[in-house]
C-alpha positions as a printed NumPy array, in Angstrom:
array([[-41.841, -25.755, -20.884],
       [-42.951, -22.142, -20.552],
       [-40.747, -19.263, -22.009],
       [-39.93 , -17.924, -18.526],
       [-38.509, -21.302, -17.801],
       [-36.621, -21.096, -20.909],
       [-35.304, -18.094, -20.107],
       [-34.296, -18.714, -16.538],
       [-32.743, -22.049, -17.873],
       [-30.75 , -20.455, -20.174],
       [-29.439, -17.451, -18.269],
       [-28.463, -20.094, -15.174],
       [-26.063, -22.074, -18.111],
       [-24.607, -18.914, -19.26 ],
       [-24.214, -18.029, -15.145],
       [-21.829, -21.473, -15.178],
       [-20.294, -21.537, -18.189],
       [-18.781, -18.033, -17.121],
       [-17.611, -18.742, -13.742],
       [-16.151, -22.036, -14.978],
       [-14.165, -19.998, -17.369],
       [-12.954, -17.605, -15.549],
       [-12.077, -20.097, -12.584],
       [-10.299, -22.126, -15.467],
       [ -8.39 , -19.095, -16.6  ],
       [ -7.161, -17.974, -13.337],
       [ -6.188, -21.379, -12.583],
       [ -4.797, -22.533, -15.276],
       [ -2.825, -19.523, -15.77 ],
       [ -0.745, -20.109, -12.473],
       [ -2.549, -16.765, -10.486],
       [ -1.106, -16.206,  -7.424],
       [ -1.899, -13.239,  -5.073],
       [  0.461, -10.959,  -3.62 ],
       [  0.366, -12.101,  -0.635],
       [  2.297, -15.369,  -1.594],
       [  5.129, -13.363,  -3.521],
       [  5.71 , -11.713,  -0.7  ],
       [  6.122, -14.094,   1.263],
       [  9.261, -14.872,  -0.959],
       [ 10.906, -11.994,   0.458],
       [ 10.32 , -11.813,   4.008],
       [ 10.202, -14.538,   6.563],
       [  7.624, -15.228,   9.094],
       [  8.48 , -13.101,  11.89 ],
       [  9.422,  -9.091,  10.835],
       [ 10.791,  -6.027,  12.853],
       [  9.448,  -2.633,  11.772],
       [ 11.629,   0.518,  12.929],
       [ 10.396,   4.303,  11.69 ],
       [ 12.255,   6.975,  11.558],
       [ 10.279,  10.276,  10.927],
       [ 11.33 ,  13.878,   9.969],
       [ 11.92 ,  16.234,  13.376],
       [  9.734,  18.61 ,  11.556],
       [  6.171,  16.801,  11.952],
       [  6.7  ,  13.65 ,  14.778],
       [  3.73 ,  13.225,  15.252],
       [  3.633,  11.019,  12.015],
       [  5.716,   8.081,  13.054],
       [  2.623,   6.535,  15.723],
       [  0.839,   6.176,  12.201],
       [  3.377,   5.126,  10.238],
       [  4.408,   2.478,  12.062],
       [  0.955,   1.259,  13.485],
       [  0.167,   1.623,   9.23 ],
       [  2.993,  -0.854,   8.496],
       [  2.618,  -3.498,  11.313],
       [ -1.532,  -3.686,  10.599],
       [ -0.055,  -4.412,   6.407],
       [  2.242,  -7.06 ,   7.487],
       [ -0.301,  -9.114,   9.533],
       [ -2.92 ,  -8.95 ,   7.003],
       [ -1.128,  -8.921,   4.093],
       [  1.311, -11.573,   4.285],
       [  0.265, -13.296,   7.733],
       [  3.511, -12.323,   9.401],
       [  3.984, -11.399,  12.913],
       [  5.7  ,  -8.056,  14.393],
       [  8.878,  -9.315,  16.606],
       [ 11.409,  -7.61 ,  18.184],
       [ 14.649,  -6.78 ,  16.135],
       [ 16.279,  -9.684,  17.819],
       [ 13.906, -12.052,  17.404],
       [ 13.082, -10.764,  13.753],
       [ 14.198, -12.654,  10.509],
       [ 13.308,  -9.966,   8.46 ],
       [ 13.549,  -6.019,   8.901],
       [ 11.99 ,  -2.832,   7.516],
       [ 13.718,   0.506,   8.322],
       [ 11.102,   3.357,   7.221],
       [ 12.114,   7.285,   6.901],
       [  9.472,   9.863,   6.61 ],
       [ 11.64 ,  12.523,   4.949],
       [  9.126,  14.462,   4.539],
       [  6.631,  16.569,   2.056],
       [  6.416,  19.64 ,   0.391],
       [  3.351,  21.063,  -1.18 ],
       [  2.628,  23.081,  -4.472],
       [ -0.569,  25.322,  -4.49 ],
       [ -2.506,  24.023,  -7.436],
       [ -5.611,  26.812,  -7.626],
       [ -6.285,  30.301,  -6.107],
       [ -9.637,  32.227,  -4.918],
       [ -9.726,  35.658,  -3.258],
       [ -5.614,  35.024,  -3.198],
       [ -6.287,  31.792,  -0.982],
       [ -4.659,  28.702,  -1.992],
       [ -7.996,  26.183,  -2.505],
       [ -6.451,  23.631,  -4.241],
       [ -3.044,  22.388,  -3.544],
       [ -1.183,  19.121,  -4.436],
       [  1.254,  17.359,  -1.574],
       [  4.449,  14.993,  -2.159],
       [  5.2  ,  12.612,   0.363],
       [  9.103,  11.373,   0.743],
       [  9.423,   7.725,   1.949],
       [ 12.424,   6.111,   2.24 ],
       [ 12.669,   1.997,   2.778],
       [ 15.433,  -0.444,   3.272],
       [ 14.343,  -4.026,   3.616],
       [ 16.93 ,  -6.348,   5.282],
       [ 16.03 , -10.373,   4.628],
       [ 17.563, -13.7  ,   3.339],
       [ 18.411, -12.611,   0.324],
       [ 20.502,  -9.262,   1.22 ],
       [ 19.529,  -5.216,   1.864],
       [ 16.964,  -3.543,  -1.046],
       [ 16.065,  -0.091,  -0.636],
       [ 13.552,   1.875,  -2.637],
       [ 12.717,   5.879,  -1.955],
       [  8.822,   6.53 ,  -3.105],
       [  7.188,   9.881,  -3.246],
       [  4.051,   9.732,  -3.49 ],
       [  1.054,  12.703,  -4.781],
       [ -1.852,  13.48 ,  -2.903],
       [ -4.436,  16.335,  -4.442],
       [ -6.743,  17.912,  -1.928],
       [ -8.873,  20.833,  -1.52 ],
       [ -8.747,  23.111,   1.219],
       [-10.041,  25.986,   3.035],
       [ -8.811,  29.559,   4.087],
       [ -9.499,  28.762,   7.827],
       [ -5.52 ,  27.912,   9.315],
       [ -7.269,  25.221,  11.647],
       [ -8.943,  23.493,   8.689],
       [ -5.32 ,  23.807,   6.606],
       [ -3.391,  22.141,   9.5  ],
       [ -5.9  ,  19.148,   9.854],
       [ -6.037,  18.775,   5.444],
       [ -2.563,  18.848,   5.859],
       [ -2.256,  16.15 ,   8.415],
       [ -4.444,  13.9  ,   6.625],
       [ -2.562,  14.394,   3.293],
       [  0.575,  13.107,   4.498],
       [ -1.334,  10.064,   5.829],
       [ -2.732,   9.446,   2.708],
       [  0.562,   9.926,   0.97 ],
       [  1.999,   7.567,   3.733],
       [ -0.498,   4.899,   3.092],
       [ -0.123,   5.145,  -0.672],
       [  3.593,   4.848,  -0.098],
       [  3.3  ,   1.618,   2.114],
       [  1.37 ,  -0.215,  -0.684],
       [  3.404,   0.99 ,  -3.467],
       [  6.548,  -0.502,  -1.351],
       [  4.457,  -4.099,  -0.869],
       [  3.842,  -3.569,  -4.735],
       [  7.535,  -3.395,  -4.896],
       [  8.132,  -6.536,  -2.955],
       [  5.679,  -8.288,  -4.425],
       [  7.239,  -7.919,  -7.797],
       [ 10.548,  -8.831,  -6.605],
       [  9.03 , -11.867,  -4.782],
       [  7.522, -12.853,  -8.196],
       [ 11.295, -12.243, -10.214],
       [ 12.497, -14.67 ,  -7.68 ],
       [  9.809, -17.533,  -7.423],
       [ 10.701, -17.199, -11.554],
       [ 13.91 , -17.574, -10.867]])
């Protein structure tokens, strides 16, 4: 046998060996995604109602279009009506307030956003609510168009990091309960 051969031979064992232990450990030690502890929590079939701050509307398209595109492909639950719905998620943007971080030419350039979300989860096993505010760091410029658009998109990004902290949430209590 040749040394490349060798080589190849031996790199292809160490290949298996590794995959076979890691599939083993996550296996054996009872690994379950998210997705299937939060499905503890919430039913098949889940209503999502947003309510956003008067001050900035035009958040609550995103917010709730955010939240409905999570529930499908996170747990595999469908968006009903709130008749229809087992399970309910009442939202409120109350919304942000910003602290200027860094200055240039007396410009804010840097500036760091907090993002108030408020969520009450209504299922089998009673009402939970959680409040998360979440940070957001961005840059911006001295034009006021640019500022209104960097400040758009930083509530959005605090919004989405606030929707996945809250299935974070859930997803721990759904584990506490499967143990349980």
């Amino acid at each position: 046998m040749k040394q490349h051969d060798k080589n190849f031979l031996k790199k292809s064992l160490f290949t298996f060996f590794i995959t076979s232990f890691l599939l083993l450990i996550l296996s054996a030690c009872g690994y379950k995604p998210s997705a299937h502890m939060i499905k503890n929590m919430f039913e098949d079939t889940v209503y999502v109602e947003v309510n956003v701050d008067k001050i900035e509307p035009e958040n609550a398209p995103f917010i709730k279009d955010e939240m409905n595109r999570m529930i499908y492909t996170r747990f595999k639950s469908r968006v009903t009506s709130k008749e229809e719905a087992k399970s309910k998620i009442y939202i409120a943007y109350t919304g942000s307030s910003y602290v200027p971080l860094s200055y240039k030419d007396g410009y804010v350039t840097r500036y760091r956003a907090y993002i108030r979300v408020h969520f009450n989860m209504l299922n089998k096993e009673g009402k939970t609510s959680k409040t998360i505010v979440s940070v957001v760091e961005s840059d911006i410029q001295a034009s006021s168009l640019t500022s209104s658009t960097l400040r758009t998109e930083a509530i959005r990004k605090g919004l989405e990091k606030a929707l996945d902290e809250f299935l974070a949430f859930v997803s721990a209590k759904g584990m506490l309960k499967e143990q349980n």
